[in-house]
VOZA-48296 format. One record per residue (C-alpha): x, y, z. Coordinates in steps of 0.02 Angstrom, whole numbers. Layout:
# VOZA-48296
<r u="X" v="Y" w="Z"/>
...
# end
This chain:
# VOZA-48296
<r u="444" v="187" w="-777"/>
<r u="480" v="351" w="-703"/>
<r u="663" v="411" w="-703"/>
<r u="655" v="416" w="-504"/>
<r u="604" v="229" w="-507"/>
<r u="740" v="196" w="-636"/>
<r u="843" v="271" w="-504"/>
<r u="804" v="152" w="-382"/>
<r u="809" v="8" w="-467"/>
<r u="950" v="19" w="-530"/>
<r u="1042" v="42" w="-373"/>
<r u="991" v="-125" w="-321"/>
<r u="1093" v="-276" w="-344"/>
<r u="1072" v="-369" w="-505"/>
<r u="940" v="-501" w="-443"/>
<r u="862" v="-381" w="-330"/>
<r u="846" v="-258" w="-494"/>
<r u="773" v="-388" w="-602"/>
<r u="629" v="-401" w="-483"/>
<r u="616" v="-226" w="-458"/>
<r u="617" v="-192" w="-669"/>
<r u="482" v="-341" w="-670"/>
<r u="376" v="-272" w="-544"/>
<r u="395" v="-85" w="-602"/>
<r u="324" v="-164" w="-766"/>
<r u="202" v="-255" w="-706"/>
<r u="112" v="-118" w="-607"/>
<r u="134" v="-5" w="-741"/>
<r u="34" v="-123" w="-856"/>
<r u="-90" v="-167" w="-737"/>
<r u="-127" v="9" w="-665"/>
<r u="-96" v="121" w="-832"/>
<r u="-191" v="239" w="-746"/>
<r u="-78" v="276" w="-583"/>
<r u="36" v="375" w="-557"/>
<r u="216" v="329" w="-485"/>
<r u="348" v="401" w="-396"/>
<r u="446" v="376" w="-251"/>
<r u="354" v="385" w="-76"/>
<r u="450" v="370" w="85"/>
<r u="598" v="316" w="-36"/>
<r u="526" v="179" w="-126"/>
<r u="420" v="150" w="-299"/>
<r u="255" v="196" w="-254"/>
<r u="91" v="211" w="-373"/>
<r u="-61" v="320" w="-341"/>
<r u="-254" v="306" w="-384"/>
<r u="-330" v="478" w="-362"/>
<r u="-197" v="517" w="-221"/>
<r u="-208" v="351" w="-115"/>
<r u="-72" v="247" w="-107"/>
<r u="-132" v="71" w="-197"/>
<r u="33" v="-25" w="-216"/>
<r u="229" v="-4" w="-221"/>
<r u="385" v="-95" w="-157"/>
<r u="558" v="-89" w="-75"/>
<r u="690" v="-185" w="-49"/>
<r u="721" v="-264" w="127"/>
<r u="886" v="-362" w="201"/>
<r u="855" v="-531" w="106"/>
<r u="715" v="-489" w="-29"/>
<r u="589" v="-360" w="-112"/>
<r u="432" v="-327" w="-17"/>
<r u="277" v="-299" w="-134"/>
<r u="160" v="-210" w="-26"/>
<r u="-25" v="-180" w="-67"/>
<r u="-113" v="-28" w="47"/>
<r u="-278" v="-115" w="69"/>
<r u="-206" v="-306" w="23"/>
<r u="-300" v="-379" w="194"/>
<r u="-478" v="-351" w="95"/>
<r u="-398" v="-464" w="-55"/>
<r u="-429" v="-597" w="34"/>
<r u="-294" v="-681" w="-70"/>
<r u="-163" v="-816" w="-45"/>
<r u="9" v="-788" w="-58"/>
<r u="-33" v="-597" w="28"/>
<r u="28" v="-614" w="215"/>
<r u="-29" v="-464" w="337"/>
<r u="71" v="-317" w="367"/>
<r u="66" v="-181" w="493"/>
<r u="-90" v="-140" w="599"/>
<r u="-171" v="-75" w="445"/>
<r u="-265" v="-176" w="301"/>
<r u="-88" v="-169" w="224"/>
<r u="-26" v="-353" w="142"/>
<r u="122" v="-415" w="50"/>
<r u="227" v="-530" w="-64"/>
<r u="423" v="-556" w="-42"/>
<r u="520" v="-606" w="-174"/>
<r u="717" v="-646" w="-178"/>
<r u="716" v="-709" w="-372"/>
<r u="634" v="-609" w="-519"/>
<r u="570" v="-806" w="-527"/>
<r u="477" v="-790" w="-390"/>
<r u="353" v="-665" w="-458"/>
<r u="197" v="-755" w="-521"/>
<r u="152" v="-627" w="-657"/>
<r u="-45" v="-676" w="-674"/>
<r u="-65" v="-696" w="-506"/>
<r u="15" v="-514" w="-505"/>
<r u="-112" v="-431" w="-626"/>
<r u="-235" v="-507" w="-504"/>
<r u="-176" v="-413" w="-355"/>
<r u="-187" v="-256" w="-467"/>
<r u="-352" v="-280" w="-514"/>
<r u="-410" v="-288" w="-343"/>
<r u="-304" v="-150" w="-277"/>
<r u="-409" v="-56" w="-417"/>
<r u="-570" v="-122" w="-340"/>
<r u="-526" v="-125" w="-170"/>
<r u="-459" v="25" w="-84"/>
<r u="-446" v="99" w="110"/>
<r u="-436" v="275" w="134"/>
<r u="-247" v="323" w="166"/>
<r u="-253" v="480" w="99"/>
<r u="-367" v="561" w="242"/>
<r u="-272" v="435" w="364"/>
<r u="-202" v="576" w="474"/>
<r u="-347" v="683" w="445"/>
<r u="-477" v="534" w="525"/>
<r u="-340" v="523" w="680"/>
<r u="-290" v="339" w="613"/>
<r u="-483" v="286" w="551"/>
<r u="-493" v="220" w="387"/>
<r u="-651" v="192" w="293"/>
<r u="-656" v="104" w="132"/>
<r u="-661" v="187" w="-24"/>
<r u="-717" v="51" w="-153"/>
# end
């Protein structure tokens, strides 16, 4: 975990920070590859400079978003934003189905919309992988 991250976790509350820890260390394990830091003030990790996965915490839980999470095609992703964007919500560290996790990973590995060039294609993304 990056010292940033550490940052914001711990500034959390003490449930909200175990999910935060648990997801930092999840991601971490299941994208070894990406790198981390804080986006837009919140965790955020990286595969060759798009934006795959990362998470903040909202009024009554943590929000694990997923860029291009529509093309998962997965349950327990709901829609977000007028993007592909999807996510999970979690208010207990208990919440947080760790396979089911490492799943999501893998796909946001596989699976990936241009964000990078977003502003460059005036708002047009084209898949990557």
């Amino acid at each position: 975990m990056t010292p940033d991250i550490h940052d914001y976790n711990a500034r959390q509350s003490q449930a909200d920070r175990a999910i935060c820890d648990l997801l930092a260390e999840a991601i971490h394990r299941g994208l070894p590859e990406a790198e981390a830091r804080i986006w837009h003030a919140h965790p955020v990790w990286f595969l060759d400079g798009n934006p795959v996965v990362g998470y903040s915490k909202l009024k009554e839980s943590v929000r694990l978003l997923f860029w291009s999470g529509q093309s998962f095609d997965e349950p327990g992703l709901r829609a977000e934003g007028t993007f592909k964007a999807a996510e999970a919500r979690y208010t207990t560290a208990g919440d947080v189905d760790a396979a089911l996790l490492q799943h999501w990973l893998g796909k946001a590995r596989d699976i990936q919309w241009d964000y990078r060039s977003l502003v460059k294609r005036k708002g047009r993304l084209e898949r990557l992988k």
